[in-house]
Each structure stands twice: as C-alpha cells, then as structure tokens.
C-alpha positions in Angstrom: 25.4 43.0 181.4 22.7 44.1 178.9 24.2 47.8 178.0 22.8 50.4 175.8 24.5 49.8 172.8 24.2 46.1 172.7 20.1 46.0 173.2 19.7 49.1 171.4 21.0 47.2 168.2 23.3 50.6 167.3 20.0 52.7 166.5 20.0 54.9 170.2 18.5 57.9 168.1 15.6 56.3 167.3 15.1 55.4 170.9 16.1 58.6 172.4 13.2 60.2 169.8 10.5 57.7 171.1 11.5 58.2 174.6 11.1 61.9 173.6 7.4 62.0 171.9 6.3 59.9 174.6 7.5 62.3 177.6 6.1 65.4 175.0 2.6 63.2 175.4 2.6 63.0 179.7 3.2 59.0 178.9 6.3 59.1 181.5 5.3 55.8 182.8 4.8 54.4 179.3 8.6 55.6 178.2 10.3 54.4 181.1 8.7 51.0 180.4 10.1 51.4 177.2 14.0 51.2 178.6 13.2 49.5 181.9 15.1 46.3 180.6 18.1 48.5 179.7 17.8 50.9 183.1 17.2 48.2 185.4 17.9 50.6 188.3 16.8 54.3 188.3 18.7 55.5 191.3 22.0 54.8 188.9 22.2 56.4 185.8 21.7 54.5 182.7 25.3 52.7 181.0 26.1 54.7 177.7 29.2 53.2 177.3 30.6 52.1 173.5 28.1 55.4 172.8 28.9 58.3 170.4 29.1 61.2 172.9 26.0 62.9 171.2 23.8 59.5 171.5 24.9 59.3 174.9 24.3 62.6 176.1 20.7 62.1 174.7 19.5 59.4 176.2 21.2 60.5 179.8 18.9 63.2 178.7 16.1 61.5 178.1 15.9 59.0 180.8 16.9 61.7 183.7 14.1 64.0 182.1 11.8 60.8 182.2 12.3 60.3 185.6 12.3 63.5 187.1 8.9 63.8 185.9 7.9 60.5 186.4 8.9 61.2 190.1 7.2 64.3 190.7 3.9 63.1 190.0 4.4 59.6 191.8 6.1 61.6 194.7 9.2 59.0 194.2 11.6 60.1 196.7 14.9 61.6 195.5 13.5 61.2 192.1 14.8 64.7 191.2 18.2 64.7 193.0 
C-alpha cells in the first residue's frame, strides 16, 4: 500500500503547502492530480498514518478542502459530505 509517509519521502509540509497555493489559485483539479497516486479513492479519506499529528491533520485538511471544492463546481455527488 503506497501511504503518505512512504511516497511523500518524510517532507508532507512541503506537499501540504503546494496543495495549498494551488487550491489559493482555483487549480483544484491541478492539486488533486498532484496526490491522486497517494488518494487513490476520494470517497475514503487519505492514509496519514506513521504522520506527526500536525502533518496529518494538514493534509486531511488539504485534501478534504481540495475536494469539497473540487466537487462543488464539478457537481460531484456527496463531494461535500
């Protein structure tokens, strides 16, 4: 299983501040490309395990904010549950 930690090479803040500039930019699309081979499956939420609880809570963050609005405009269902 390819988890955070491992495919994030221990450097989640530099991912969870990319993710951020990208969402500040409207690029939703664009950011969740950039973790769609870590978050395989959007309806579940992303695995932070092995993360410092700061990093974690971040990226669950990140990638729920990502999504959300990602969602809305697509009209993905559920998207904002």
């Amino acid at each position: 299983m390819n988890t955070l930690r491992t495919a994030l090479n221990k450097q989640p803040t530099i991912l969870a501040k990319s993710l951020f500039r990208l969402e500040r930019r409207g690029l939703y699309s664009e950011a969740l490309a950039e973790v769609e081979h870590l978050w395989k499956d959007i309806r579940v939420s992303p695995d932070v395990e092995g993360l410092n609880p700061r990093d974690a809570a971040e990226l669950l963050l990140r990638c729920g904010s990502l999504i959300g609005f990602h969602g809305l405009n697509e009209q993905i269902e559920n998207s904002q549950v």
